[in-house]
MDTraj code that builds the backbone (N, CA, C; nanometers):
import mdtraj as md
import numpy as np

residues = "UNK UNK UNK UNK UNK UNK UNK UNK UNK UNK UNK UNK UNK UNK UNK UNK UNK UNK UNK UNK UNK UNK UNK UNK UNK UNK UNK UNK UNK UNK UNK UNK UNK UNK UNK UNK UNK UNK UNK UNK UNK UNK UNK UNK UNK UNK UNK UNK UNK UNK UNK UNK UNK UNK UNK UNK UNK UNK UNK UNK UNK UNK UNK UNK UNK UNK UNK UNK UNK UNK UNK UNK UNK UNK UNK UNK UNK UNK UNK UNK UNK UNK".split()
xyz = np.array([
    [-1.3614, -2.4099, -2.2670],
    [-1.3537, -2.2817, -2.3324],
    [-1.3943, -2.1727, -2.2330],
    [-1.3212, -2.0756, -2.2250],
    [-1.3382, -1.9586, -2.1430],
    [-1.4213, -1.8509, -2.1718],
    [-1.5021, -1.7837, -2.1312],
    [-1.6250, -1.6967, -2.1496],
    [-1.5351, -1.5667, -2.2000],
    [-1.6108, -1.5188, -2.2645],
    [-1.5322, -1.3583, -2.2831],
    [-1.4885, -1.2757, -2.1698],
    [-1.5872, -1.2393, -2.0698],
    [-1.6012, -1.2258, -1.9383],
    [-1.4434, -1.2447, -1.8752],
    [-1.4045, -1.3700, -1.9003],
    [-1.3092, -1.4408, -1.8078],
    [-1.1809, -1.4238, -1.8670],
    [-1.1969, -1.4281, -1.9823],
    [-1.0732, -1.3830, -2.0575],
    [-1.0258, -1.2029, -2.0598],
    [-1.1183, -1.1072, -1.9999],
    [-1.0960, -0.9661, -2.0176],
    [-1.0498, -0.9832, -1.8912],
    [-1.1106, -1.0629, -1.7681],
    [-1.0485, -1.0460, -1.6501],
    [-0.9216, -1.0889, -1.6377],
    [-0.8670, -1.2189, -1.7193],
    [-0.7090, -1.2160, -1.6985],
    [-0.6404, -1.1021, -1.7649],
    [-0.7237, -1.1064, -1.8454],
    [-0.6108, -0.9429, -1.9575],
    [-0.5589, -0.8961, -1.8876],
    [-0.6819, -0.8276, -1.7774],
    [-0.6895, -0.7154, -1.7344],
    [-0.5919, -0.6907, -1.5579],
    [-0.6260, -0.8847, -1.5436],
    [-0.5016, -0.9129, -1.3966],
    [-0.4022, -0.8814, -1.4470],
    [-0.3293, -0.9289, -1.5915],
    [-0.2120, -0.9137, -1.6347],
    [-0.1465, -0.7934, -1.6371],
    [-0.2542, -0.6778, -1.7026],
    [-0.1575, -0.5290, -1.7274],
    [-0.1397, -0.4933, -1.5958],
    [-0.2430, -0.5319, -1.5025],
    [-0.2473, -0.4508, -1.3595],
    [-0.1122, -0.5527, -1.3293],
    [-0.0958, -0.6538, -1.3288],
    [0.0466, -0.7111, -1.2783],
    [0.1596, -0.6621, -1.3131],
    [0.1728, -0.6145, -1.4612],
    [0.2799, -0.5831, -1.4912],
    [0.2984, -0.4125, -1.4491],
    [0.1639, -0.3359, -1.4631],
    [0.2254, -0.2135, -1.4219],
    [0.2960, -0.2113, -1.2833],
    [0.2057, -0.2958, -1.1923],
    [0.2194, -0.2949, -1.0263],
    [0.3539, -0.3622, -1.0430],
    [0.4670, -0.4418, -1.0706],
    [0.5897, -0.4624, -1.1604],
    [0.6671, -0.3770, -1.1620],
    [0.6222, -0.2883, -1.2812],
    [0.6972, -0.2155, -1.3245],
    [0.7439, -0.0986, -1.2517],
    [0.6261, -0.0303, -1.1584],
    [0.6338, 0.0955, -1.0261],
    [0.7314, 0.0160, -0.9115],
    [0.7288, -0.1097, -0.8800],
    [0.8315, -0.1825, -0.7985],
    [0.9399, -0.1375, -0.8525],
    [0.9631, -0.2251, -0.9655],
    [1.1099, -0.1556, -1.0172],
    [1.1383, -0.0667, -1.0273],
    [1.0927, 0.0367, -1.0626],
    [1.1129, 0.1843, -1.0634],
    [1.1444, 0.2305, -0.9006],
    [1.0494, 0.1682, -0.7998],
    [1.1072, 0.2215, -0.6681],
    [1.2120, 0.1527, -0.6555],
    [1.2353, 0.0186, -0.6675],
    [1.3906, -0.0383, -0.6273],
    [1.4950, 0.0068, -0.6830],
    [1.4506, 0.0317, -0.8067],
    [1.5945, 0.1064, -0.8975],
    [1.6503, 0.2562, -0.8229],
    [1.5467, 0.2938, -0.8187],
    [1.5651, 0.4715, -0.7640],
    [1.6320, 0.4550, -0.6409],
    [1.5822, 0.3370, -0.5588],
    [1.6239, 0.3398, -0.4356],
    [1.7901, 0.3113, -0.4212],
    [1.8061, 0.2149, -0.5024],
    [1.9661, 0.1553, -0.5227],
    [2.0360, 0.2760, -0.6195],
    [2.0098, 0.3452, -0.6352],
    [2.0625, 0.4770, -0.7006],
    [2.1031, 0.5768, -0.5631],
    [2.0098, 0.5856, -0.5543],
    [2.0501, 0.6620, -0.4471],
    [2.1587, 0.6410, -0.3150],
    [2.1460, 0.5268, -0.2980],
    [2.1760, 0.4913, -0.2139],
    [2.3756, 0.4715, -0.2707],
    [2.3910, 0.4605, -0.3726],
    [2.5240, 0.4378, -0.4532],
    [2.5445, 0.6035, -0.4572],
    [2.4708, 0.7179, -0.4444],
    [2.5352, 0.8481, -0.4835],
    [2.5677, 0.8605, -0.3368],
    [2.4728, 0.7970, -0.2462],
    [2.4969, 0.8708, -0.0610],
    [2.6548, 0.7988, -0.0713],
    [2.6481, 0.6641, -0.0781],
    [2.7894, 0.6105, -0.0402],
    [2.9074, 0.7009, -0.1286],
    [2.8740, 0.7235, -0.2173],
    [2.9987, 0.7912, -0.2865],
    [3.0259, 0.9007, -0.2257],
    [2.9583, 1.0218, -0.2103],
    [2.9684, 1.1110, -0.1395],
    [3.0087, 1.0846, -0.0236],
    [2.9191, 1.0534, 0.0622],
    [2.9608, 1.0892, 0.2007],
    [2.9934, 0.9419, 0.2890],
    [3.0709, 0.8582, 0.2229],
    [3.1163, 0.7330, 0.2709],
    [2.9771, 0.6435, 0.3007],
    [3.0399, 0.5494, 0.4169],
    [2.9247, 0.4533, 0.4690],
    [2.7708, 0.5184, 0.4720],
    [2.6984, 0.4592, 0.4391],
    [2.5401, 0.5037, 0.4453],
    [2.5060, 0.4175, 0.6139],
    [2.4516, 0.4843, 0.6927],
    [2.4074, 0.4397, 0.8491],
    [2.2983, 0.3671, 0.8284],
    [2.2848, 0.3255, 0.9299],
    [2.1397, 0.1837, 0.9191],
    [2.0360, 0.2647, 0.9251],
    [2.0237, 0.4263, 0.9654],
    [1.8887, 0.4368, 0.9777],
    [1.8597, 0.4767, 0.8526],
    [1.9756, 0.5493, 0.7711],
    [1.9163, 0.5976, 0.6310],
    [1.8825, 0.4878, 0.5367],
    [1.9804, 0.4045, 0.5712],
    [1.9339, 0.2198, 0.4731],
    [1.8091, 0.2096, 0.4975],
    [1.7157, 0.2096, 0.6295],
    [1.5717, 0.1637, 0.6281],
    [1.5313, 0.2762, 0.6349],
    [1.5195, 0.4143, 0.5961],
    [1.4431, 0.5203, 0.5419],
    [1.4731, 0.5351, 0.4050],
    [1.5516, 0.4674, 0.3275],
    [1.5476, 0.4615, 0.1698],
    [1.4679, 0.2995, 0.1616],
    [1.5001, 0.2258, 0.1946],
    [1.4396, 0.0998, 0.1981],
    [1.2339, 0.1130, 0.2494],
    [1.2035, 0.1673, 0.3129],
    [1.0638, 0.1966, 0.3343],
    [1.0013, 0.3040, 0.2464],
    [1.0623, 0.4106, 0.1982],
    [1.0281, 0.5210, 0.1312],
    [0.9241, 0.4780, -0.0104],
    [0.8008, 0.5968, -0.0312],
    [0.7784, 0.5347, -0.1893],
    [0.8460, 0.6333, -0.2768],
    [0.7888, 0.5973, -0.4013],
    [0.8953, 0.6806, -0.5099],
    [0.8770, 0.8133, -0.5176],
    [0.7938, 0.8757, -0.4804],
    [0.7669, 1.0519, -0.4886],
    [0.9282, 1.0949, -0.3790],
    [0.8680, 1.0289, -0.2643],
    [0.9402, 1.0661, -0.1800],
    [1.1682, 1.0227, -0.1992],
    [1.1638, 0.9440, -0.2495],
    [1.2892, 0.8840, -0.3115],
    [1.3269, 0.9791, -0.4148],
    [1.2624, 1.0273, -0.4824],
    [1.2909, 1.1139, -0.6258],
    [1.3093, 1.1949, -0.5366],
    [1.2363, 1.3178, -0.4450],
    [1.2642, 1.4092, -0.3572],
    [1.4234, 1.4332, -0.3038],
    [1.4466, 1.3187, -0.2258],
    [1.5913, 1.3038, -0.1585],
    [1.6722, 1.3187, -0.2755],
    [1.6408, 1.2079, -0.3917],
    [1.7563, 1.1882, -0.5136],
    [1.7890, 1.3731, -0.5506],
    [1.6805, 1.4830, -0.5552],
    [1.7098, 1.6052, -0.5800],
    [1.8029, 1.6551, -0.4247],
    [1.7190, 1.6670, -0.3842],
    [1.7919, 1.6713, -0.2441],
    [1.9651, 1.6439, -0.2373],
    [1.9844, 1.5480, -0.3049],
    [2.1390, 1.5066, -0.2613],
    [2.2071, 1.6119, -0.3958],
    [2.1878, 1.6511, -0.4642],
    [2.2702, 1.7607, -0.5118],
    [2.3514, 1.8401, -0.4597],
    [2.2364, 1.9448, -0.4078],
    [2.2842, 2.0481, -0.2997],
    [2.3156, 2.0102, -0.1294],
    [2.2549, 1.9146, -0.0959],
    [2.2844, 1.8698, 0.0310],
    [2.4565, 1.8493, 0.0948],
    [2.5265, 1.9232, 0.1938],
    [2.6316, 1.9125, 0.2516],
    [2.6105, 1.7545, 0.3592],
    [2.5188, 1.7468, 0.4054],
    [2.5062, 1.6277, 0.4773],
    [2.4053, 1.5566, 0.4513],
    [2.4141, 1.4086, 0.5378],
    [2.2897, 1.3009, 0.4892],
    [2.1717, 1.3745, 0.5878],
    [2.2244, 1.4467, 0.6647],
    [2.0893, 1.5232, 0.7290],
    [2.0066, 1.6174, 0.6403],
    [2.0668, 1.6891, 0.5563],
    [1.9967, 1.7692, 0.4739],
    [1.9327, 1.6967, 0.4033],
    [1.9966, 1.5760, 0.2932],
    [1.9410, 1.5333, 0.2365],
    [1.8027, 1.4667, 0.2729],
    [1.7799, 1.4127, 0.3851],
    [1.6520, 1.3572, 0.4979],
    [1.5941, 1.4707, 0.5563],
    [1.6276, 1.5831, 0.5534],
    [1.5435, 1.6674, 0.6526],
    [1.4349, 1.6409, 0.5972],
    [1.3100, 1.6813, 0.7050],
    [1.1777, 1.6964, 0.6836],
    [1.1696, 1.8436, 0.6351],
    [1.0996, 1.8693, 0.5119],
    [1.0359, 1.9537, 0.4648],
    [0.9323, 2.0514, 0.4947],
    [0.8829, 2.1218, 0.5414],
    [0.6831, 2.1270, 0.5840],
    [0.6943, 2.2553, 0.4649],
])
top = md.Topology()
chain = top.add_chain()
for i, resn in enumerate(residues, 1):
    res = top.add_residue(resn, chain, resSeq=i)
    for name in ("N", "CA", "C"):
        top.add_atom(name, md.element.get_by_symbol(name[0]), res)
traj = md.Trajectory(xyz[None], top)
């Protein structure tokens, strides 16, 4: 039989598993979104933008995803900001 103790700590591994889960998916999804609007637009996506959407976290992914609206090129859409 498991202590109370021990049983709040799996609870508690569990939600933290599933949120830490769920923010994955949310970055992979966003990422494969995006990456389907670059190809539509502006043909082949280049290897460097594949591993700057592929490394990116989600603040920064949502950013570009606005970004590609107005953006004429995959450069705009990547420019650095300050």
């Amino acid at each position: 039989m498991m202590s109370l103790f021990a049983q709040e700590m799996i609870t508690k591994g569990k939600q933290e598993g599933r949120k830490e889960g769920h923010k994955e998916g949310r970055k992979e999804g966003e990422a494969a979104l995006l990456l389907r609007l670059l190809q539509r637009r502006f043909g082949t996506v280049p290897t460097w933008a594949n591993g700057k959407i592929a490394n990116a976290d989600l603040p920064t992914l949502e950013a570009w995803s606005l970004r590609f609206v107005d953006a004429q090129s995959l450069d705009e859409v990547f420019a650095v900001r300050m």
